[in-house]
N, C-alpha and C positions, 0 to 999 in steps of 0.2 A: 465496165471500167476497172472494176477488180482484179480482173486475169490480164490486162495489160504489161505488157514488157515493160521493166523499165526501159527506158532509154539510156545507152550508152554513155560513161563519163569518158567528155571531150578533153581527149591530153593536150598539151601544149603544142608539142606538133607532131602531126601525123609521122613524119618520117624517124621520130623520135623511139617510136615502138619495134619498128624491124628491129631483130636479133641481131648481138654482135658479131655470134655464131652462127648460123643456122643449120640447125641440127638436121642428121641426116633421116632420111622417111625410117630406114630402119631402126635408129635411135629411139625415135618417136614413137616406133609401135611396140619396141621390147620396154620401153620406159611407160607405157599406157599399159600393157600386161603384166609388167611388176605390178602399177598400181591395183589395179583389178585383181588380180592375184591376195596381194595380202589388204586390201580393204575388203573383200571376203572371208577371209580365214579369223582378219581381226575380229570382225563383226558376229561369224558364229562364235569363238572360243569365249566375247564377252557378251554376248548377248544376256545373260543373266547379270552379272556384273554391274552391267548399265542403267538393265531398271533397277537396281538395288538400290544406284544410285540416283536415279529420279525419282524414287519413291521418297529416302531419306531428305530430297533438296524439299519436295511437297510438303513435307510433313514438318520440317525445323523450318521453313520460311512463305509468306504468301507471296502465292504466284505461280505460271509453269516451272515444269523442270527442265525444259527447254529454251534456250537463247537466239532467238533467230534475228541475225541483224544485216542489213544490208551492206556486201563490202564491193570492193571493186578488183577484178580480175582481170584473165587475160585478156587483153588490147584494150581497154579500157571498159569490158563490159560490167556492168553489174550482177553480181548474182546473189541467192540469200544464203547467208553461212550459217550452220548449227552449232549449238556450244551446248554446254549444261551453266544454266542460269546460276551465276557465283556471286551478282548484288543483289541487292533489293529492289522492287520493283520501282519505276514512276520517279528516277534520278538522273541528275543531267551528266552531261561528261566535259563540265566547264574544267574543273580543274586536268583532265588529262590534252586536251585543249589548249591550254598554258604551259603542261609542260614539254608538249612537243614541240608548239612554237618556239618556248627560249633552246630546247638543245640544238633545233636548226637554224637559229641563228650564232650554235656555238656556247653558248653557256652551257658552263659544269651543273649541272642539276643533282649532280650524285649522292645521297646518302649512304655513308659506311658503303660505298664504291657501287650501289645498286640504280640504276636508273628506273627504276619503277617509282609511281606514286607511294609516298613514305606516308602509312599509316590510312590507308585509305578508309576513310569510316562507311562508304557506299558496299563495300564486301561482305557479304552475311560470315559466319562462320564457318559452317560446311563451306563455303563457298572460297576462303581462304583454303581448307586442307586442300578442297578440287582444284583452286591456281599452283597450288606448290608441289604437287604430287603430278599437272598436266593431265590429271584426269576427267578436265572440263574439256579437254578440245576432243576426246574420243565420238560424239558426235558429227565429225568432220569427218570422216570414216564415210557416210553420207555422200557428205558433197563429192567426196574421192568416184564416187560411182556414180555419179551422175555426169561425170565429170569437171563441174565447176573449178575444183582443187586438184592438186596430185599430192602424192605421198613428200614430193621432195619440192622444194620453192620458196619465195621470195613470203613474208607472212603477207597473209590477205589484209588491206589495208581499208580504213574508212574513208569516205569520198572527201572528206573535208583534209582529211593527211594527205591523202594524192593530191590537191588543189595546195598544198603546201610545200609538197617534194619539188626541189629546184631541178630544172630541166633535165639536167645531164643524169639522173638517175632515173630518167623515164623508160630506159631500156627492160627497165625491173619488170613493165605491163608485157614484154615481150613474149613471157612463158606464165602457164597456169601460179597461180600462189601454191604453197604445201601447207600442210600442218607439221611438218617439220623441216629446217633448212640448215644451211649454213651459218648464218646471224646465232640458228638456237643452238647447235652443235659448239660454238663459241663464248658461249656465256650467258647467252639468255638477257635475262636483268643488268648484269654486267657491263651491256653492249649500250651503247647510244643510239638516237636513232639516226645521226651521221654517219655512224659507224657500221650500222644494221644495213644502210643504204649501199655504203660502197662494199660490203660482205656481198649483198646481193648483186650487184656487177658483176662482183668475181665468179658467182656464181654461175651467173648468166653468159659470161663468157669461157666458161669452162666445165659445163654442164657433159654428163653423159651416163648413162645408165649403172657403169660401173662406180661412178661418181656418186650415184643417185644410193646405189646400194651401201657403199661406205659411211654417206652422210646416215642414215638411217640406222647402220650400225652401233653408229657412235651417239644415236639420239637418246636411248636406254642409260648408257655411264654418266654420258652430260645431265641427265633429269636427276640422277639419284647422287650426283655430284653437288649439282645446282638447287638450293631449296629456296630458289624463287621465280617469280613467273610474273611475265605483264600482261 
């Protein structure tokens, strides 16, 4: 019963997930070799890096240094996503919960123009510098290779958000999630998650390698522009 698949989250409707686009085989295979490419390279150059920093998350907080949480990907599948552990353990996520629900239905939620949960007491401290520096998602480097994620996509959402996104943005499930996209190349915290939704549309209907590559470029200036993170 342990190694069971999860089962697949059921979209709203099926015909809802074919691409706007659909990208061509050979888009598909230079855009899975970019990824494989530098989710390689990443992963040697920080290979030390990384445990440096799951030793420091072990050591200033109880609990793994590891975040494994269940999200929802391409066509509705589930898969498990890696992070570096930035709360405290054995905490709920009622309030982010509330605030996804009031932005989709449209409320201004924003603090000093940031859409993120303001003050969140559930974040250890290392675990703030790893949200603000994006140095928590370099675990997703991972998923990149196994292929769950790609370098470039829609962010990997939790099943209870997808069960919230109104229809017309189910095209999002169309292509793998990223660890980094167009929503974060735009603001990050900035963005709403209405906003975050039809970014990824756009995405999704204008998607291409060279696309893939620019959005990626611009992830480095936007992180060290942007000093905040959801």
């Amino acid at each position: 019963m342990l190694n069971r698949k999860p089962d697949a989250f059921h979209l709203t409707s099926p015909h809802a997930i074919s691409p706007v686009r659909p990208t061509p085989t050979r888009g598909l295979a230079l855009g899975r070799a970019l990824d494989l490419t530098v989710a390689v390279l990443a992963l040697t150059v920080l290979a030390v890096p990384m445990v440096i920093i799951g030793l420091v998350i072990r050591l200033t907080s109880k609990g793994p240094a590891l975040f494994a949480q269940q999200r929802i990907g391409y066509r509705g599948q589930p898969f498990t996503m890696y992070k570096f552990r930035t709360m405290r353990t054995a905490v709920g996520d009622e309030p982010l919960r509330e605030l996804i629900a009031a932005e989709l239905r449209g409320e201004d939620t924003a603090v000093n123009g940031s859409y993120k949960l303001d003050g969140d007491s559930r974040v250890t401290a290392i675990g703030a510098f790893l949200r603000k520096s994006s140095l928590d998602e370099l675990p997703q480097l991972l998923n990149v290779l196994l292929a769950d994620m790609s370098l470039v996509g829609p962010r990997p959402c939790l099943e209870w958000e997808a069960r919230m996104f109104p229809a017309q943005f189910q095209p999002r499930f169309s292509v793998r999630p990223g660890i980094t996209g167009l929503w974060q190349v735009s603001g990050r915290s900035t963005v709403s998650t209405l906003e975050m939704l039809r970014l990824d549309l756009t995405y999704v209907r204008t998607r291409d390698p060279v696309g893939d590559l620019a959005i990626l470029l611009r992830t480095v200036p936007s992180m060290l522009r942007d000093h905040s993170a959801r």
